[in-house]
C-alpha positions, 0 to 999 in steps of 0.5 A: 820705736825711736830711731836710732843712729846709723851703727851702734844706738843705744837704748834708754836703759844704756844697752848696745843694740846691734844694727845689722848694718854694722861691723861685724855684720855688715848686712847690705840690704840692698835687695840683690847681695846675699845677706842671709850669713850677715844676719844669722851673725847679728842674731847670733851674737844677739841671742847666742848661736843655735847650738849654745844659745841665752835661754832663760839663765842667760837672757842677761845677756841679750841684745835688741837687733835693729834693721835700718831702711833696706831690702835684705834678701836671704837664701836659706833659713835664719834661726833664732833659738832659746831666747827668752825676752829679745826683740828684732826691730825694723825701720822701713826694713823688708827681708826678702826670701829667695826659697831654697827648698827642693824637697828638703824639709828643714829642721829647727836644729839645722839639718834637712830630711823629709820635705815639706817646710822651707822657713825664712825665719824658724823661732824655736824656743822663743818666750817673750820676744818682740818682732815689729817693724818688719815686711817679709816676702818670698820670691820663690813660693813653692808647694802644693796645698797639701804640704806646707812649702814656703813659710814666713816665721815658724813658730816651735818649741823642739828640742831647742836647750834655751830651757824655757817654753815658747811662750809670749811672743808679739808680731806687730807692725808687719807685712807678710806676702807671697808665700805659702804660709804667713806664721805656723805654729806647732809643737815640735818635729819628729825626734826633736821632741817639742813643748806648747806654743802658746800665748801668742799676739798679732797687732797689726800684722798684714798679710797678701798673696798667701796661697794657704793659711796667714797664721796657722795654729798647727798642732793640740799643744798650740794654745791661746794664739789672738790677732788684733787689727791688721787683716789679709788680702788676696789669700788662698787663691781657692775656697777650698773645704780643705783644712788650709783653706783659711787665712786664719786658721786652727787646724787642731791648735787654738786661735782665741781671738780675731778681732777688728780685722780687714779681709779683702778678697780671700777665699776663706777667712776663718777655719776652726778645726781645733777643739777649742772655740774662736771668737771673731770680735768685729771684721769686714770681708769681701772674700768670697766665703767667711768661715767654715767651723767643725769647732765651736766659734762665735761671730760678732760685729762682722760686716759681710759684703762679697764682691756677689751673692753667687756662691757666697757663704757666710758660714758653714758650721758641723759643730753643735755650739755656733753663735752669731750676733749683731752681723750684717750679710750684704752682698755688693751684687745680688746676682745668684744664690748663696747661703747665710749658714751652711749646716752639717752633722747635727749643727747647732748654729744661734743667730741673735741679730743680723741684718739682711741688705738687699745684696743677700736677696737670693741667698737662704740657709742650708741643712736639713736632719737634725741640724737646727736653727735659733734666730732672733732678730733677723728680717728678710727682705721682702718676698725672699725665703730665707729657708729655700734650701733648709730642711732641718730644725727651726727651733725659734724664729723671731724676727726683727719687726713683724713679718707678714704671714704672706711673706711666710716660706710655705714648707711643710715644716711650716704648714698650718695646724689650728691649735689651742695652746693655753700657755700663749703670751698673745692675748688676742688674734688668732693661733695656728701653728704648722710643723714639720718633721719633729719641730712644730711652730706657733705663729700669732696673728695680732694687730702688728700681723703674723710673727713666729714666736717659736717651737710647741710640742706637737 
């Protein structure tokens, strides 16, 4: 972004850009004067005020708006409505929000009723616009985890008159801490009706100190939201199995793609509960749990490594489509049990490369009934029992280099039947198999010595 003079820049096109700082505005940004109306005017005469704002037919009109190098503290939300194609640009810029919520919950058209969401900047109606350069903190968090409190952007399509949908938008280059939520999006509020939220970008969005969600899709109508870089640190103060306990999290909406993230000590890094599935496409976390998903999600080029093995959990799955691949499961300290793969209500979770470090010595997998596992490439370390808390389905178990039968679990799932099966693709050796339940697996004693090559029928 260049950087542009101290009042009115232009841009390469020719266009005015309104400087915050400038008259009329005359914001300060000097971290203690009220420069909450300063900013509502520049944004105003940027995009058009709430009540008669551009949209579509008039996005000619449009400005960019520019926050040179300072603290602007606000008291009350800032709006920016119905604008098609704008963007809001900082240099070195912080606003910092000072909450005024006291059991008011405030509505994209201005008035308050209710009491759940106190937003530093509500964005309704907003298609194609572009937000970088920007740090944002609350000074004042409130709410417990069950309402929504302080937000840092909230992101609707309700009732707006701008006559386009809220699609497009991009947050890049931005710092978001200390409230309750980073950025929600959903579809609309009570009788104002509401539209899809869709289609949105974060490059390089960093957040700290959220005690909920960082980005949150909240509603059916919210679709195809991605992440790229950035990260959380610090995040949700508790690993709750509660649907907010996510630093990035699809409630009922869709986050499509997370990927190349840092996550630093979070309680929970990922939440899927929408029905549509996420991809995690390569991150590293120290948090305490990684995700937890009743939705179909898929798990790659992920390096695990809590702070210890205790209560760990790399993934927790009810849903019947679950795909991990080329991950690593290191714990810092091997100090406690922890699991690889919780599972629950008839979970489906396929395992196709992972590495075990040493950290993870005491940790296993979890579930039992008719929850069920595929693993393909993964090794143990030696003498661990990847299976100590697993009494559900092992449909296929190949590991990542021979495994000796004597580091084989003994459980009834696994005890030894001799059995002829014509249809082996090993030669020579002996074949046994063991079972247990409804699934019965075939190990091949060779040269290379014992290896499971998967389920028989019984």
């Amino acid at each position: 972004m260049p950087v542009f003079n101290t009042w009115f820049g232009k841009s390469l096109h020719g266009w005015e850009i309104i400087n915050v700082k400038a008259a009329p505005h005359n914001a300060v940004g000097d971290g203690a004067t009220d420069d909450t109306a300063a900013l509502q005017s520049a944004f105003d005469v940027a995009w058009g005020p709430r009540t008669a704002p551009h949209g579509n037919n008039n996005k000619h009109a449009n400005r960019a708006v520019y926050l040179p190098p300072g603290d602007y503290r606000t008291f009350a939300p800032l709006y920016i409505t119905g604008v098609s194609g704008g963007q809001l640009f900082g240099d070195s810029a912080m606003i910092s929000y000072v909450n005024p919520m006291n059991g008011n919950l405030w509505r994209p058209d201005g008035s308050s009723a209710g009491g759940e969401i106190s937003p530093c900047i509500c964005m309704n109606g907003v298609a194609f616009f572009t937000m970088e350069g920007i740090s944002m903190r609350c000074l004042s968090p409130i709410g417990a985890p069950e309402n929504f409190g302080s937000v840092a952007i909230w992101f609707i399509n309700a009732g707006h008159g701008g006559g386009n949908i809220a699609t497009m938008p991009v947050f890049s280059n931005m710092e978001i801490s200390d409230f309750q939520h980073g950025i929600m999006v959903a579809y609309g509020e009570g009788p104002l009706g509401g539209g899809n939220s869709e289609n949105g970008t974060l490059y390089s969005v960093y957040f700290n100190r959220c005690t909920g969600s960082c980005l949150m899709a909240f509603h059916a109508n919210v679709l195809n939201w991605n992440v790229i870089g950035g990260g959380a640190t610090d995040c949700i103060s508790e690993a709750s199995s509660g649907n907010t306990a996510a630093v990035y999290n699809a409630v009922v909406g869709c986050i499509s793609v997370v990927a190349g993230t840092k996550l630093i000590n979070n309680g929970r890094d990922f939440y899927v509960g929408g029905n549509m599935p996420m991809s995690v496409l390569g991150a590293y976390s120290t948090s305490l749990r990684c995700c937890k998903s009743p939705s179909p999600i898929y798990l790659n080029a992920i390096t695990y490594k809590p702070a210890n093995s205790a209560s760990c959990e790399f993934l927790n799955s009810s849903a019947q489509s679950t795909g991990v691949s080329g991950c690593v499961v290191d714990p810092q300290n091997n100090n406690g049990p922890g699991s690889f793969a919780t599972t629950s209500a008839g979970a489906r979770v396929m395992i196709d490369g992972m590495i075990v470090g040493p950290g993870a010595a005491s940790m296993s997998f979890n579930g039992s009934g008719n929850d069920a596992l595929w693993l393909r490439a993964v090794k143990p370390n030696p003498g661990q029992d990847m299976f100590a808390n697993f009494t559900g389905k092992i449909m296929q178990y190949t590991p990542e280099e021979s495994t000796l039968y004597s580091a084989m679990p003994a459980h009834d799932k696994f005890r030894e039947r001799t059995r002829i099966i014509s249809d082996s693709p090993v030669t020579s050796g002996v074949i046994t198999s063991g079972g247990g339940g409804n699934s019965v697996f075939t190990y091949c004693q060779g040269a290379s010595g014992w290896r499971i090559l998967g389920p028989v029928d019984a």
